[in-house]
C-alpha positions, -999 to +999 in steps of 0.1 A: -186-396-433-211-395-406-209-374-380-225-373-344-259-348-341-245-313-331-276-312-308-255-337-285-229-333-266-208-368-267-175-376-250-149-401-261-132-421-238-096-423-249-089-462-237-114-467-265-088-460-293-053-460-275-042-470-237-026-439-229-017-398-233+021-410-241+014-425-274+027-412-307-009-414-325-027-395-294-027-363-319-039-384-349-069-403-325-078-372-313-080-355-348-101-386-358-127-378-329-132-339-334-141-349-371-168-375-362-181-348-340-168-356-307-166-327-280-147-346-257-125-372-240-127-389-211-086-393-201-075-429-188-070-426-145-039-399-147-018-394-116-027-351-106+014-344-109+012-359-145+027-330-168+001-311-180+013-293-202+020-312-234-017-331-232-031-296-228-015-290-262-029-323-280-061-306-263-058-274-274-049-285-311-081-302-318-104-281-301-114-314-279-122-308-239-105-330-218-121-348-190-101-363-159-106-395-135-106-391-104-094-413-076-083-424-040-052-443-028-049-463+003-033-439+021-055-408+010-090-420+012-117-398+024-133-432+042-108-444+066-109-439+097-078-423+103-078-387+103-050-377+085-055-401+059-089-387+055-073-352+053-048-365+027-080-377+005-097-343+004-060-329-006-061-354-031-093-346-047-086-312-046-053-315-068-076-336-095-094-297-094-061-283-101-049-307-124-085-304-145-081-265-146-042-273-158-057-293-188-078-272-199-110-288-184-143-283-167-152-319-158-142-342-135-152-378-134-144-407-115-146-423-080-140-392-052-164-418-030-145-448-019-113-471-032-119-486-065-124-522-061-134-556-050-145-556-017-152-579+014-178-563+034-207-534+028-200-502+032-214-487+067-241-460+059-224-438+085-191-435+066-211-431+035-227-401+046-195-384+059-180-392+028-206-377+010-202-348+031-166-346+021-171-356-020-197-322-016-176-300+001-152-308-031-179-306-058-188-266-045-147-258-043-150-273-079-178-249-088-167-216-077-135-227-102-155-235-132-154-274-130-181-298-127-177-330-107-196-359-115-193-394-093-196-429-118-222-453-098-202-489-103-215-524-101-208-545-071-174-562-084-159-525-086-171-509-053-194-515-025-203-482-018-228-465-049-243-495-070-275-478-080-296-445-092-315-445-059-278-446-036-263-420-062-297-402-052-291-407-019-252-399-019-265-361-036-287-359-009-264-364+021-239-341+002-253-309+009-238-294-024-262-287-055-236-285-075-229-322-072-235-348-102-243-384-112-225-404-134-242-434-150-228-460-170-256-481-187-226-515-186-230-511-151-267-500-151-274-535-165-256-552-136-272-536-112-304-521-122-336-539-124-348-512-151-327-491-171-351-465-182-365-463-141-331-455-130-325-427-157-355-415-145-348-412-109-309-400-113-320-373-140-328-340-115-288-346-106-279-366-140-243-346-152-230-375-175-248-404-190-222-428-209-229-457-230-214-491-230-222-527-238-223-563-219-194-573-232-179-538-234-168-538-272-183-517-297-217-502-287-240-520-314-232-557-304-246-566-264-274-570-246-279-531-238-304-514-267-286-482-265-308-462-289-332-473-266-319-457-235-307-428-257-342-418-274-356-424-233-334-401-223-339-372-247-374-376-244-374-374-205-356-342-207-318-352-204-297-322-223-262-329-202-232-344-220-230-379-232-202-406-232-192-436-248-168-464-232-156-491-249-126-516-241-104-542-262-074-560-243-050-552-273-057-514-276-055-513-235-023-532-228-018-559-201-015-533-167-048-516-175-066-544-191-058-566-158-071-539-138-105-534-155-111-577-159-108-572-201-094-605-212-109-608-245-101-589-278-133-572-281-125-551-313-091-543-331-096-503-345-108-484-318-120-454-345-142-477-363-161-482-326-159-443-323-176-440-362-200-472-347-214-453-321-220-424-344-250-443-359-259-455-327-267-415-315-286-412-342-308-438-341-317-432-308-322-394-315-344-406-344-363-428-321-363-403-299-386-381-323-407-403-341-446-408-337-458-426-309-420-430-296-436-420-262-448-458-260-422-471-268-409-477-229-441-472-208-432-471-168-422-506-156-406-517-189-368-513-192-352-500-226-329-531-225-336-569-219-336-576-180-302-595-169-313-619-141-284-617-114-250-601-116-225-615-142-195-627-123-160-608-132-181-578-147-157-550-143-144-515-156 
């Protein structure tokens, strides 16, 4: 059985093999990912109350880190403009710290930025930057308790608030904390992004995840993205944090979260045969990575997957 290079540090995300933590084969899917070299899981959006202690325990078996989603609710959203549910927003986010810690953690992904979601106007750079200055205050609380908080840069369909490298850049920057971290996704990367491999390029000083997933967001060697592309650009530009993998099928998801994330289609039906898929992917972009000439393979202006002219409507997740 192959296994993922030790060199790299590759997350599963757990929708990829079953929809939640209360299944009867979480132990057995997360025994299937530490042998195919996994180091961790990315846990489907949890409410912070959720019991910790018996996924802790699934955790703890297999050796696996777990990695939490964080979010905001209407009434606890760090860019409204009322106070208190501005104040209830930063509580919020700081019980996803707690919660992380509780789980046995030291990541924290997800939206701390804005509501996930469709939305009818742009964002005002104003609240932007005071909710930048709020997601950093977070990210340095985070720190000084041993966990790392990362923000996932969405395509326009999800949020209208960070849709690129340079905003992400930007959102850092307005932050005030160093501490602070970019998510990138390359399914939304290829939305949004004119060039894949420019947009690595300018998140990587402040790059803390970089998670792979396909146009049609099924297994990772069948889409428009060449992920051993973006992978062996990557390595090469000097990218040594922790990788991820995302991939979704309607049946393994179930209707509530499937709705919510637009996946209509049955994309795959064994979600540890997309988890052993993505194995070979890592390695042929680690091999591409280091072979002769590779550094021409993706010369500046040239993107390490085909260009996608124009958003793709209902592109979601």
């Amino acid at each position: 059985m192959a296994v993922l290079p030790p060199e790299l540090d590759v997350a599963c995300h757990l929708n990829v093999v079953v929809p939640d933590t209360s299944q009867p084969g979480l132990g057995s899917a997360l025994r299937a990912l530490r042998q195919l070299g996994y180091r961790s899981v990315v846990l489907p959006p949890l409410e912070p109350d959720t019991p910790a202690a018996p996924i802790a325990a699934a955790f703890a078996e297999t050796g696996l880190r777990p990695i939490t989603i964080a979010g905001l609710t209407p009434g606890a959203d760090i860019t409204s403009s009322d106070p208190a549910v501005r104040s209830a927003g930063l509580a919020r986010l700081r019980s996803f710290i707690d919660f992380t810690l509780a789980l046995g953690g030291n990541q924290m992904n997800g939206v701390p930025y804005a509501l996930f979601g469709p939305a009818t106007e742009p964002m005002s750079p104003t609240v932007m930057r005071e909710a930048a200055r709020a997601v950093g205050e977070i990210a340095e609380e985070a720190h000084d308790r041993g966990v790392v908080v990362t923000f996932e840069v969405l395509n326009r369909y999800e949020t209208n608030a960070i849709n690129t490298a340079e905003q992400a850049m930007q959102f850092v920057a307005d932050s005030g904390s160093p501490h602070l971290r970019i998510h990138l996704d390359t399914f939304h990367m290829a939305v949004e992004e004119a060039d894949l491999v420019a947009a690595i390029d300018t998140a990587l000083p402040k790059l803390g995840y970089l998670e792979l997933g396909q146009s049609g967001r099924g297994g990772l060697q069948t889409g428009a993205v060449d992920l051993p592309a973006v992978i062996a650009h990557a390595i090469r530009a000097g990218y040594h944090g922790p990788w991820g993998i995302e991939a979704f099928s309607r049946q393994v998801l179930g209707a509530e979260i499937g709705n919510m994330l637009a996946i209509w289609r049955q994309t795959y039906d064994d979600g540890i045969k997309v988890a052993e898929d993505a194995v070979s992917v890592f390695h042929d972009g680690l091999a591409r990575s280091t072979a002769d000439g590779a550094a021409d393979d993706d010369p500046p202006g040239r993107t390490a997957a085909p260009r996608r002219q124009g958003a793709q409507q209902g592109e979601r997740g």
